[in-house]
C-alpha positions as a Markdown table, in Angstrom:
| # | Residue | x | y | z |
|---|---|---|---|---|
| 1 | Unk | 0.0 | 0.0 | 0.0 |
| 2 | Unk | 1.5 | 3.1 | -0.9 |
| 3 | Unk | 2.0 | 5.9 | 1.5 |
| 4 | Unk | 0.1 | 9.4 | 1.2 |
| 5 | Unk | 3.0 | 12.1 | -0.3 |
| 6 | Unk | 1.3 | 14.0 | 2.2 |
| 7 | Unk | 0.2 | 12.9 | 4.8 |
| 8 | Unk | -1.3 | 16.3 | 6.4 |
| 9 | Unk | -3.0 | 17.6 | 3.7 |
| 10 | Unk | -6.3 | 16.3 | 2.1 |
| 11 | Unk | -6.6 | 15.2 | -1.0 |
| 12 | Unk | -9.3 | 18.4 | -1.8 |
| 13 | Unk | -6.4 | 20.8 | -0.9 |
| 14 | Unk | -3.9 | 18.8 | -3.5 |
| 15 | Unk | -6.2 | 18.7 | -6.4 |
| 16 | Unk | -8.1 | 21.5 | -5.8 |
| 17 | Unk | -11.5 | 20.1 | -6.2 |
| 18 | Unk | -14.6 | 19.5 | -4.0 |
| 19 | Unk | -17.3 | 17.0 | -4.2 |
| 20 | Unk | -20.7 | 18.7 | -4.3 |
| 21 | Unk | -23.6 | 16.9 | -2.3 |
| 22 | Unk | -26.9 | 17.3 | -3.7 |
| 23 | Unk | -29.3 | 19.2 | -1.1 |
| 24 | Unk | -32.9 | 18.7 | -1.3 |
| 25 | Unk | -34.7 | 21.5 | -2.7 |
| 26 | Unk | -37.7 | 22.1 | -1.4 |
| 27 | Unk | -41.1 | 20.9 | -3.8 |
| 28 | Unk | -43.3 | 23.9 | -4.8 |
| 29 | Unk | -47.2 | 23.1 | -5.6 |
| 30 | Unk | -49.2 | 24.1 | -8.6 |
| 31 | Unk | -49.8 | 27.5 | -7.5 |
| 32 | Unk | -46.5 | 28.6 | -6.3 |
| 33 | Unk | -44.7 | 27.3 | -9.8 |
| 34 | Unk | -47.3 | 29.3 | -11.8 |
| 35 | Unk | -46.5 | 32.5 | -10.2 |
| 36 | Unk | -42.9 | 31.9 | -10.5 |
| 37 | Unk | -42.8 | 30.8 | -13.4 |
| 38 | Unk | -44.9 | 33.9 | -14.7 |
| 39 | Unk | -41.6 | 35.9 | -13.4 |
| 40 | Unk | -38.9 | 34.0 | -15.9 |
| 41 | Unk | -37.2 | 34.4 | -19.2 |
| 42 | Unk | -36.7 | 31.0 | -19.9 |
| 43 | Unk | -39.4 | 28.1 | -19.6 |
| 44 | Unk | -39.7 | 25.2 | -17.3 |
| 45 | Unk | -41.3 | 22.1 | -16.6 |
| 46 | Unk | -43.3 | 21.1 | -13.3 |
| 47 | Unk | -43.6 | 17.5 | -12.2 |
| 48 | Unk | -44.4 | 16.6 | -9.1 |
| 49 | Unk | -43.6 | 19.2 | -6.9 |
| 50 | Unk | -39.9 | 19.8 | -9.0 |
| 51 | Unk | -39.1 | 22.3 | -11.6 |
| 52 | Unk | -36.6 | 21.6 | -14.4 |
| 53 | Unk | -35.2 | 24.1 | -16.8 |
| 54 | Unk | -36.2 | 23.1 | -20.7 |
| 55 | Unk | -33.9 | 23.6 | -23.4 |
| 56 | Unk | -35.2 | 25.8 | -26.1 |
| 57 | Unk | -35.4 | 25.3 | -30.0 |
| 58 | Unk | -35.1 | 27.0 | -32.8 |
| 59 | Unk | -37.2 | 27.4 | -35.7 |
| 60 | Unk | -35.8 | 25.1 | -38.2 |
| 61 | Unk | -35.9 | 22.8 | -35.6 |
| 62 | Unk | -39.2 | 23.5 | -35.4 |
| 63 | Unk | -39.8 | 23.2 | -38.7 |
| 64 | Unk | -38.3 | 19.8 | -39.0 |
| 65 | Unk | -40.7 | 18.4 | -36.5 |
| 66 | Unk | -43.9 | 19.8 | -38.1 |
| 67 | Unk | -42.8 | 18.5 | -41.2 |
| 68 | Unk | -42.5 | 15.0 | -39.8 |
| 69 | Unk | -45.5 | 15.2 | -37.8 |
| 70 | Unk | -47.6 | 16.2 | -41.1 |
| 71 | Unk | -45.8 | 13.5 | -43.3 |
| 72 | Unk | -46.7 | 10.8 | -40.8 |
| 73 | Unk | -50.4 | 11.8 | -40.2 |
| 74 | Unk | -50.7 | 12.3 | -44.0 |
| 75 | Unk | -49.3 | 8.5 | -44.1 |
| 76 | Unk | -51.7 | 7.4 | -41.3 |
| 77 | Unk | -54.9 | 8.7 | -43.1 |
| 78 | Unk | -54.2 | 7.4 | -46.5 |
| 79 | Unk | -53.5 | 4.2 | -45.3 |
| 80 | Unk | -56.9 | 4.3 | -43.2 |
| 81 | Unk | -58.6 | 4.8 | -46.4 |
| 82 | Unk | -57.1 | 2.4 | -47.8 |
């Protein structure tokens, strides 16, 4: 087993980096989102009490997925009819 180099300082002071710890953040209800959420720039997404950020698109995206969407129910309807 090989001996510590230094055997009074931690390993966080050698390296230089910490390990975060998660903390609980406290849940919000319904009510308390929709008022915050009233207050941002950016949207979000509320499940269950937790609020994650949602990464926003841009119009060709946009465009992209309509154009799928339409292709596929255009697909679906024709083969209904048959």
């Amino acid at each position: 087993m090989a001996l510590h180099p230094y055997p009074h300082t931690s390993i966080t002071d050698i390296i230089g980096v910490m390990i975060a710890t998660p903390q609980e953040q406290p849940k919000m209800t319904v009510e308390e989102y929709l008022a915050w959420e009233a207050q941002q720039d950016c949207r979000y997404e509320y499940v269950n009490g937790e609020v994650f950020g949602m990464s926003g698109s841009t119009i060709p995206h946009n465009d992209i997925a309509l154009t799928f969407t339409l292709l596929y129910t255009l697909i679906y309807v024709l083969e209904a009819v048959g």
